[in-house]
C-alpha positions as CSV (number, residue, x, y, z in Angstrom):
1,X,-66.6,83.0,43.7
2,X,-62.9,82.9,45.1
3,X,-61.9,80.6,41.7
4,X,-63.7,82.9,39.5
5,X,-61.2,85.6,41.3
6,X,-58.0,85.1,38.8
7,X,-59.3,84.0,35.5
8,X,-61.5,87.2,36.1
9,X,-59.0,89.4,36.5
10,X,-56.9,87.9,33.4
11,X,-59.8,88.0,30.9
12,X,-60.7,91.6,31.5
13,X,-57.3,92.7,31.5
14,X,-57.0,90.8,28.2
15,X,-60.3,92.7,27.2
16,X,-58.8,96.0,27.6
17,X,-55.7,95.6,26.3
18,X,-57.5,94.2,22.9
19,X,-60.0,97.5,23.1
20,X,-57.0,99.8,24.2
21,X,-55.4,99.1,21.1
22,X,-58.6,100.0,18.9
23,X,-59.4,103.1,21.3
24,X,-56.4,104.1,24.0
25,X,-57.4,106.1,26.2
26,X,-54.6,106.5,28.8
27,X,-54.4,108.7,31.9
28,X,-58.3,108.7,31.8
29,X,-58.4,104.7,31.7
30,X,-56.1,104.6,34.4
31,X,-58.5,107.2,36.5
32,X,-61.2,104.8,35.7
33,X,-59.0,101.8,37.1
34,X,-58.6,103.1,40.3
35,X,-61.4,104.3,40.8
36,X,-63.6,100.9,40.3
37,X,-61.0,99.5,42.3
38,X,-61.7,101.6,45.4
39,X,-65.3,100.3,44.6
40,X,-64.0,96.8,44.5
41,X,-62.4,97.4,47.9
42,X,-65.6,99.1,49.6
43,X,-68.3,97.0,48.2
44,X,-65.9,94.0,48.3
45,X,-67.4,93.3,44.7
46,X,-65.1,90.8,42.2
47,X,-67.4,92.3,39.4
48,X,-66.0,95.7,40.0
49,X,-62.6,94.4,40.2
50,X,-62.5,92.9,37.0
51,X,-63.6,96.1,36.1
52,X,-60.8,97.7,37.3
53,X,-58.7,95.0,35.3
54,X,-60.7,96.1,32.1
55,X,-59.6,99.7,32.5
56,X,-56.2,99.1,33.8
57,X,-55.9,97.0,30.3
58,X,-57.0,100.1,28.5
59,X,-54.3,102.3,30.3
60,X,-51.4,100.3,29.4
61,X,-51.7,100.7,25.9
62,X,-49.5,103.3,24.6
63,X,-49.6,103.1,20.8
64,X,-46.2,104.2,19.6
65,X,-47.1,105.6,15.7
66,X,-44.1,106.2,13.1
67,X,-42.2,109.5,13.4
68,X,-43.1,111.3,10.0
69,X,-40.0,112.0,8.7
70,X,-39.5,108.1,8.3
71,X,-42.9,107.6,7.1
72,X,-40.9,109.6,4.0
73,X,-37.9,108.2,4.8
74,X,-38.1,104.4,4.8
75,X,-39.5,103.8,1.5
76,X,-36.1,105.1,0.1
77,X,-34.2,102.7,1.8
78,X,-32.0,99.9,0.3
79,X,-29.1,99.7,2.8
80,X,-29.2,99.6,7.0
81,X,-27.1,98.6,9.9
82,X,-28.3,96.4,12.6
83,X,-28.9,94.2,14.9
84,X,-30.8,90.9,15.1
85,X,-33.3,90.3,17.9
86,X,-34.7,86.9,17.4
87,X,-34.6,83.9,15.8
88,X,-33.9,83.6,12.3
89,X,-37.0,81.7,11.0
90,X,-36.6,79.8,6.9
91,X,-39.5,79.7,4.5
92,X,-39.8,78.3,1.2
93,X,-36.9,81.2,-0.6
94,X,-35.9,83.2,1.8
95,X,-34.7,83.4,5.1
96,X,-36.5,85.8,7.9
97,X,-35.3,87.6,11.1
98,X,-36.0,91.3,13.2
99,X,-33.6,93.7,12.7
100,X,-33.3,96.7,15.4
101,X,-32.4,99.3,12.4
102,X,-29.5,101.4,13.6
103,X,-29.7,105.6,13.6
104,X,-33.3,104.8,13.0
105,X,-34.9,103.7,16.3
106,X,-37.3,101.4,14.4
107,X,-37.1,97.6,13.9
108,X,-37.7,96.2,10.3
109,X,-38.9,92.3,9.3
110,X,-35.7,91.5,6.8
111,X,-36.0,88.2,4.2
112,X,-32.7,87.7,3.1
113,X,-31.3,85.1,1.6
114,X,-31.3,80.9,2.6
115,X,-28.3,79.5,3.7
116,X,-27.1,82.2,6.0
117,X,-25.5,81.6,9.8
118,X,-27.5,84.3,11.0
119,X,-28.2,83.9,14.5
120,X,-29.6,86.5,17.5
121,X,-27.4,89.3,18.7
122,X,-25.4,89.9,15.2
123,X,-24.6,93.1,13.8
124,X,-25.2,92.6,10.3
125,X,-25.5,94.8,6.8
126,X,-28.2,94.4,4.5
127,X,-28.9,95.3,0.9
128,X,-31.7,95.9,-1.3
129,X,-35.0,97.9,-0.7
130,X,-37.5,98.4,1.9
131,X,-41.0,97.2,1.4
132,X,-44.6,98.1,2.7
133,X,-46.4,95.0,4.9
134,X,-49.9,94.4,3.0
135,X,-53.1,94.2,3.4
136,X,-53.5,96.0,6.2
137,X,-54.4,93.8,8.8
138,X,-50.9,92.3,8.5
139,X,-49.5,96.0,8.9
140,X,-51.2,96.4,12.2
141,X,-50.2,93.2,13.6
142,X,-46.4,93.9,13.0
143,X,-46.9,97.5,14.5
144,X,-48.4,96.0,17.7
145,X,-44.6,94.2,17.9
146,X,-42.6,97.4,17.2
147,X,-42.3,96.6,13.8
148,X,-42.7,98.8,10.9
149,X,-42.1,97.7,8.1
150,X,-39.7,95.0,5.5
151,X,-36.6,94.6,4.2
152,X,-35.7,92.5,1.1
153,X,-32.3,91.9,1.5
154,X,-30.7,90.8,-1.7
155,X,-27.0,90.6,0.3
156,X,-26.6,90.6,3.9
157,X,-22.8,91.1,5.5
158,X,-22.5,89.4,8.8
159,X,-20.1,92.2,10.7
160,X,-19.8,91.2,14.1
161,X,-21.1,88.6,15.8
162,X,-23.0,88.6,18.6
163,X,-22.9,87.4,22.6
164,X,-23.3,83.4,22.8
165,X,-26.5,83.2,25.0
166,X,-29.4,81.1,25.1
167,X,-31.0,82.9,22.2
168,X,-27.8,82.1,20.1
169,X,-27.5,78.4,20.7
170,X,-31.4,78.2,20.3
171,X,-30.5,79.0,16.9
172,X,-27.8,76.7,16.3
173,X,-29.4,74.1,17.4
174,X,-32.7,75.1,15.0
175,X,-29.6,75.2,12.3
176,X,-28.4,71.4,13.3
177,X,-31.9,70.4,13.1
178,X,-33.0,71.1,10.1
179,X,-29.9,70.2,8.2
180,X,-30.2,66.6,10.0
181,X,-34.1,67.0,7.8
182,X,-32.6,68.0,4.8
183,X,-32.7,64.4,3.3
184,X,-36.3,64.2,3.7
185,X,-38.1,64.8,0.9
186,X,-39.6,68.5,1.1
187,X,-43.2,68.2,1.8
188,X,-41.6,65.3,4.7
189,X,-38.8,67.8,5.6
190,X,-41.5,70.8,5.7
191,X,-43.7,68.8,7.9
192,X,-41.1,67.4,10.2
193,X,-39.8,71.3,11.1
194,X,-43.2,72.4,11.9
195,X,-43.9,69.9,14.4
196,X,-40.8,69.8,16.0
197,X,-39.4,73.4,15.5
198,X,-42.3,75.0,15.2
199,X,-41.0,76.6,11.5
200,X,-44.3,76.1,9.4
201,X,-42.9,78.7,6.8
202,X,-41.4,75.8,5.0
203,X,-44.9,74.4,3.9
204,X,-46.8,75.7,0.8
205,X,-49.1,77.9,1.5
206,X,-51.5,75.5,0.1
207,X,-50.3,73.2,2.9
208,X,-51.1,75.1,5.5
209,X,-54.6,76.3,4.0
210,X,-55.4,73.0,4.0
211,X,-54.6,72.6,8.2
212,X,-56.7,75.5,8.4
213,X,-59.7,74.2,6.6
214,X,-59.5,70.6,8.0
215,X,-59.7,72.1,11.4
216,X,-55.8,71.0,12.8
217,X,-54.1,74.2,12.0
218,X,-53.1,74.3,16.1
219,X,-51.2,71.0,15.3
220,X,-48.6,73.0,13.7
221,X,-48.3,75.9,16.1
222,X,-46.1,74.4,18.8
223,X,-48.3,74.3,22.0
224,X,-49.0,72.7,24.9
225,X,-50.2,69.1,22.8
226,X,-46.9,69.5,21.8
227,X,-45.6,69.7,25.5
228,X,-47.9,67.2,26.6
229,X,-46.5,65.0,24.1
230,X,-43.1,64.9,25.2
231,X,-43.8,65.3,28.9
232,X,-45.9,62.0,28.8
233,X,-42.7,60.5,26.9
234,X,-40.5,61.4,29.6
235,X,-42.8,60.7,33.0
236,X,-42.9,57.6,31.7
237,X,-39.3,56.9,31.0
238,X,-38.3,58.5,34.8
239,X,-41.1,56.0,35.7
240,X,-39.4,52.9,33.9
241,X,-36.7,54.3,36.1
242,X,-38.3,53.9,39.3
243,X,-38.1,58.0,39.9
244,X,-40.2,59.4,42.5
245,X,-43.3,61.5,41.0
246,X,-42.7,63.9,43.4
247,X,-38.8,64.4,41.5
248,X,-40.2,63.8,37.9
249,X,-41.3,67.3,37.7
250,X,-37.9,69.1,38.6
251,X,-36.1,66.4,36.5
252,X,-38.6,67.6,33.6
253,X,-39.0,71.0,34.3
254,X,-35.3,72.0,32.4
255,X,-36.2,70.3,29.2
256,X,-39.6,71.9,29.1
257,X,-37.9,75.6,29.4
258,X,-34.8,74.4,26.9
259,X,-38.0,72.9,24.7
260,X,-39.5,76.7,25.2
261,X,-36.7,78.2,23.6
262,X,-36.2,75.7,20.8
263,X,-39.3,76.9,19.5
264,X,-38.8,80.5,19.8
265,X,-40.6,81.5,22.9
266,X,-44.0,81.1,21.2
267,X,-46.6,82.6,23.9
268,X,-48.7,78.9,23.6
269,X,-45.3,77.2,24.4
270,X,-44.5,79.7,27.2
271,X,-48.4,79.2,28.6
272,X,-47.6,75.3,28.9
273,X,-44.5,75.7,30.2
274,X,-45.8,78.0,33.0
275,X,-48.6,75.5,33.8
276,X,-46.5,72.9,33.8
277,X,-44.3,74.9,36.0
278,X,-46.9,75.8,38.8
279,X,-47.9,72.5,38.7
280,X,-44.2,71.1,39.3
281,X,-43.8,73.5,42.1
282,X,-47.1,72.4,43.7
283,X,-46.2,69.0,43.5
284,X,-42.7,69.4,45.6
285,X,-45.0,71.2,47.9
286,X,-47.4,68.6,48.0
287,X,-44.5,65.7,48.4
288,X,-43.2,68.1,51.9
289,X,-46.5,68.2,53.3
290,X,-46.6,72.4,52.9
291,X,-50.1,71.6,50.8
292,X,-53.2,70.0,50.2
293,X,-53.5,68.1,47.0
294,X,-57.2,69.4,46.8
295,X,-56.1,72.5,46.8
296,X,-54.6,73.1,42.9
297,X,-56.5,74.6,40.3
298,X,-55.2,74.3,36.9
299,X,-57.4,77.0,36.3
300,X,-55.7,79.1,38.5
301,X,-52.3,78.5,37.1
302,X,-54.3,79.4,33.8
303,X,-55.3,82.5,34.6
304,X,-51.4,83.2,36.2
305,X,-50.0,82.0,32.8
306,X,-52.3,84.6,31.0
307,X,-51.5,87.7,33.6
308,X,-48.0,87.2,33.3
309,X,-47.9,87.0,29.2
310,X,-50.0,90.0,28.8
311,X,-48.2,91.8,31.2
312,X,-44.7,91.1,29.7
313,X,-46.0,91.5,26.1
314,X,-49.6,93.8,26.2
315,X,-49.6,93.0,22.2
316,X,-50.6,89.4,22.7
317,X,-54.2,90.3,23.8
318,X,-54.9,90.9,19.8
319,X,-52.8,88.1,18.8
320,X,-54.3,84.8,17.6
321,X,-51.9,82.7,18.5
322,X,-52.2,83.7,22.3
323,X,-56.4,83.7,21.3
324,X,-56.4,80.4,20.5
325,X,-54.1,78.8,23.0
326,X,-55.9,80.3,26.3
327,X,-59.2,79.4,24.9
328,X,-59.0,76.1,24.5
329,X,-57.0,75.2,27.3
330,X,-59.6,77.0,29.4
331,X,-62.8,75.1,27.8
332,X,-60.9,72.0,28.1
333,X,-60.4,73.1,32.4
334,X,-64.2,73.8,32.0
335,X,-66.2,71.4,30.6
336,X,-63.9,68.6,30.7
337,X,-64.9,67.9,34.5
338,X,-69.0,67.5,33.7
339,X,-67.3,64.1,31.1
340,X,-65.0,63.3,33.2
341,X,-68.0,62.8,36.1
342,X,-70.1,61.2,33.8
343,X,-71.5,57.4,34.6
344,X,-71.7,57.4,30.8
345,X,-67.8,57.8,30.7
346,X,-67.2,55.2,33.4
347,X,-69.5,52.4,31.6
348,X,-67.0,52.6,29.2
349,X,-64.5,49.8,28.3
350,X,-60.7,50.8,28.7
351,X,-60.0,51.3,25.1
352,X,-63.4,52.7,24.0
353,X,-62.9,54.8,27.0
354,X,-59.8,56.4,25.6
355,X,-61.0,57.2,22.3
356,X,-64.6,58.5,23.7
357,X,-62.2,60.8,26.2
358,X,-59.9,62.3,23.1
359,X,-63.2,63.4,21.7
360,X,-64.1,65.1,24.5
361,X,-61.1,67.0,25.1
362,X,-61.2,68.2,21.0
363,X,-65.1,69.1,21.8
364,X,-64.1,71.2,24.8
365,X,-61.6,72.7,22.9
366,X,-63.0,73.2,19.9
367,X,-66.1,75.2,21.8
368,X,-63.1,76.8,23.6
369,X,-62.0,78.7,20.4
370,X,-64.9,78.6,18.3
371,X,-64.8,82.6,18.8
372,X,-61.7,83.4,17.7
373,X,-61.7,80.8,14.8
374,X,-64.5,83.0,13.0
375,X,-63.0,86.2,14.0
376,X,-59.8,84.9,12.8
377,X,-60.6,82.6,10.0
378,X,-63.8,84.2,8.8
379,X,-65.2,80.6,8.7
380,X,-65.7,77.4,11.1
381,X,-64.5,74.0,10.3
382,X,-67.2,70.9,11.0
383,X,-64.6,68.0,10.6
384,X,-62.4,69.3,13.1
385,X,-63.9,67.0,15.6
386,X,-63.1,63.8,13.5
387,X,-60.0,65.3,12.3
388,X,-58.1,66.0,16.0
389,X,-59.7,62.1,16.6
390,X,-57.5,61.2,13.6
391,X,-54.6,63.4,13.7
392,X,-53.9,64.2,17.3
393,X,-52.3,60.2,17.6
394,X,-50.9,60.3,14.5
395,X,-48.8,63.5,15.4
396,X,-47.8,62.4,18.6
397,X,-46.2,59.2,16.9
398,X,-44.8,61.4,14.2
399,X,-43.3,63.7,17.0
400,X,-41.2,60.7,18.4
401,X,-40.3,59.6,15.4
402,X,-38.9,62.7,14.4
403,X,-37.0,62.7,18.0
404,X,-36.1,59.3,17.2
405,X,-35.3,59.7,13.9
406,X,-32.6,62.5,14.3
407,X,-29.9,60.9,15.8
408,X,-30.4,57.9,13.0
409,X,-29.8,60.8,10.5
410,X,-27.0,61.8,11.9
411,X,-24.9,58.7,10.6
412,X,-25.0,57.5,7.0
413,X,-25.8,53.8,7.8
414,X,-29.1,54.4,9.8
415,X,-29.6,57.5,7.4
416,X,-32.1,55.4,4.6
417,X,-33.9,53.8,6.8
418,X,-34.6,56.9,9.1
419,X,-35.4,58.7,5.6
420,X,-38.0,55.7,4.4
421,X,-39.2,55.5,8.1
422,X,-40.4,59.1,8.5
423,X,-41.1,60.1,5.0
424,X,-43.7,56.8,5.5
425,X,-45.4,58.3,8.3
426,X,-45.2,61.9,6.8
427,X,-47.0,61.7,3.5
428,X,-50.3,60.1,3.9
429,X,-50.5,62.7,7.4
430,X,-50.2,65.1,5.0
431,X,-52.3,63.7,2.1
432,X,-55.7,62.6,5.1
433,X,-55.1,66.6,5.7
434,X,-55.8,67.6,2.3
435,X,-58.4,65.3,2.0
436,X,-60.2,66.3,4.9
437,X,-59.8,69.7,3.8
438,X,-61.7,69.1,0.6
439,X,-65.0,67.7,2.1
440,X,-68.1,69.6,1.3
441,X,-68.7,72.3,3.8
442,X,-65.2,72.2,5.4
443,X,-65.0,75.6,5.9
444,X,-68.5,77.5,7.0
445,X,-68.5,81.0,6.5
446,X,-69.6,83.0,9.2
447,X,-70.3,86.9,9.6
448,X,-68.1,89.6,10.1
449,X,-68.8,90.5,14.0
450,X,-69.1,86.8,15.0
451,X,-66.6,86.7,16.9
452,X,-67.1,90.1,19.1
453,X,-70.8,88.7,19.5
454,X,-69.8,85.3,20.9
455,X,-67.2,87.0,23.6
456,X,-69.7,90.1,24.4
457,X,-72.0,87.1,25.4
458,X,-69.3,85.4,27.3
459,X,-68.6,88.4,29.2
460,X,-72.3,88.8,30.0
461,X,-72.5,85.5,31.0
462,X,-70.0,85.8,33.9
463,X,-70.9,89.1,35.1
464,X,-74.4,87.5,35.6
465,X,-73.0,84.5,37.3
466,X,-70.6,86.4,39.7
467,X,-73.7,88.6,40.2
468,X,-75.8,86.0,41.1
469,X,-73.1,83.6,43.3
470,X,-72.1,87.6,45.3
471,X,-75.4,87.3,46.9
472,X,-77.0,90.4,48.6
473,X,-73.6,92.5,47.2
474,X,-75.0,93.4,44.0
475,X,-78.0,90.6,43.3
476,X,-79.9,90.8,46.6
477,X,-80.6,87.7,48.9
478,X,-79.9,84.0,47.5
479,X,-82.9,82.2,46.4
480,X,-81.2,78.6,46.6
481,X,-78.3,76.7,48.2
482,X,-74.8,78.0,46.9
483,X,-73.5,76.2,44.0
484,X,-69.2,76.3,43.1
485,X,-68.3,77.9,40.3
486,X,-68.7,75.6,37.5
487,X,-66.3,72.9,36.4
């Protein structure tokens, strides 16, 4: 029961956040909290702590509605003063960024024109009119963020810039990037600054449709396959160097955090990087003696990766991006073991093995986040299975050849054959998508509620289990030998 302790805790505060924001019910949720968690205390139950979770999740949402006097007076606006607050992100016309609108106390999503420096922290000037987010959905989802609305900014005056922080050379460096891609060809270029940037506003929507029906849309949402990806590359370069495993991880540690903010502090990146992080501290724990190697849980550095991002940013319970990361990383922690174990698996040749094994994780995975994909999509994709078999190589070669590639773009003599090299590896990637995408029955439609069904039933599921594994707490007297928590 004690591993079933955290991720408890972090998927009922995660469930209360999500219902808090359809029905917040404040000081009375918080009553609720407390008082399940003196229950917790005196019946030393974990159920009725994770209630307590549940309702402390429903007290911390504080919806924050639009004053009406700028319900009225935002529509007539078409010129503010402000200041930008994250990272300037390009699509296929306009450039995009957060601006904290001054006099106004609200923050607006501004597409302005390409080419600008615009970077975090400037005080800028924009012109042209405000407009409402559609459908509605999409209205909600930039309200969660503090966001109420758009800007179309047919000029923007830079007026002052900004500190020089981390944020601000995050930027630059985005900048730099994608200018070293601007010889690509665009669907090459468009591809290139999605994997490595993270900036998938530069591929038709048809494009990115198409990732979503083949089953791979998470390959463009820098996560941790993306982090796993370049940690891999680097252990084994500090291996080729003879470093200590025990020193690989603080050695690694910096460019996973500078990798972080590259990308724009993306809640999948931060969850890797926060795994990665516990793991690295274990690790130099491990290497002094101070622990047991049996004694890490990725699971339990899950669950902390999940506590801490809902508790910085409550919003990220409804989002889909946080949805989908934490889901399948925790069915690949929870039914990867029973393969793993399996004589089938050992049998295996080395190479057969390895292929047999990527299946397996995109299984786990895929079972992972097959609620959210119908609550989000509205459909399920079949071929994702044979498509992540596919695509989840070719990516990670992609990924170091756009690494690779950069510095060979930075110098005219190297520049063609970078260009040929990666444009080569590019288009048929993005040509198998599209033709995976157009199989018959690539995208299953599935019913509205699906998705609140298959987590209800989850829930269910562990409250039994807990129930059953507390013994004569809340399920009476064992009838068998005590079994671990799964996985």
């Amino acid at each position: 029961m004690g591993r079933a302790l955290l991720p408890g805790i972090a998927a009922a505060l995660g469930f209360g956040l999500a219902l808090g924001h359809l029905a917040p019910l404040g000081g009375k949720a918080l009553g609720a909290a407390a008082l399940a968690f003196l229950g917790a205390a005196w019946r030393r139950s974990v159920p009725l702590l994770w209630v307590s979770a549940l309702f402390l999740g429903l007290s911390l949402v504080r919806p924050t509605p639009l004053p009406k006097h700028l319900a009225f007076q935002l529509p007539l606006l078409q010129e503010c003063t402000g200041t930008v607050v994250d990272l300037p992100e390009p699509t296929a016309k306009r450039l995009s960024f957060t601006v904290a609108v001054e006099g106004l106390g609200v923050r607006l999503l501004a597409y302005g024109p390409q080419g600008l420096p615009i970077r975090p922290g400037q005080r800028v000037r924009l012109f042209g009119e405000y407009g409402e987010p559609e459908p509605e959905g999409y209205r909600e989802y930039l309200a969660r963020r503090g966001i109420h609305g758009l800007f179309w900014a047919e000029r923007v005056e830079i007026l002052a810039e900004g500190p020089k922080g981390l944020f601000f050379w995050a930027a630059v460096a985005r900048e730099e990037i994608r200018e070293l891609l601007a010889p690509l060809p665009a669907r090459a270029r468009a591809l290139l600054s999605a994997l490595l940037l993270g900036s998938r506003g530069l591929l038709a929507p048809e494009e990115k449709e198409a990732f979503r029906e083949a089953g791979v849309a998470h390959l463009l949402a820098l996560s941790g396959l993306h982090v796993g990806i370049l940690v891999a590359g680097g252990w084994g370069l500090l291996g080729l160097l003879r470093v200590p495993k025990t020193w690989r991880y603080p050695l690694l540690l910096p460019l996973v955090a500078a990798y972080v903010l590259l990308g724009g502090m993306r809640v999948s990146l931060l969850r890797a990087a926060l795994m990665f992080g516990v793991l690295g501290v274990f690790w130099l724990l491990w290497g002094r003696g101070w622990v047991a190697r049996a004694w890490f849980d990725p699971l339990q550095s899950l669950a902390f990766a999940a506590l801490l991002v809902l508790l910085l940013w409550p919003w990220s319970a409804l989002d889909a991006a946080f949805q989908l990361s934490f889901a399948a990383t925790a069915g690949i922690l929870l039914l990867w073991p029973s393969w793993a174990r399996s004589p089938r698996r050992a049998r295996l040749p080395r190479l057969p093995r390895y292929g047999a094994d990527l299946l397996a994780v995109s299984v786990c995975a895929q079972l992972g986040v097959l609620p959210f994909l119908g609550a989000t999509f509205g459909y399920l994709t079949p071929y994702g299975l044979l498509a992540n078999l596919v695509l989840i190589p070719w990516t990670t070669l992609l990924l170091w050849l756009g690494i690779l590639g950069l510095p060979l773009l930075l110098f005219p003599p190297t520049r063609p054959a970078a260009v040929l090299v990666l444009h080569a590896a590019a288009e048929p990637y993005l040509r198998t998508v599209e033709a995976l995408s157009r199989l018959p029955g690539a995208a299953l439609p599935v019913g509205e509620n699906f998705g609140l069904w298959c987590l209800f039933a989850l829930w269910a599921f562990l409250l039994l289990r807990a129930a059953q594994e507390e013994g004569p707490g809340l399920a009476g007297p064992p009838r068998g030998p005590h079994r671990a928590w799964p996985g």
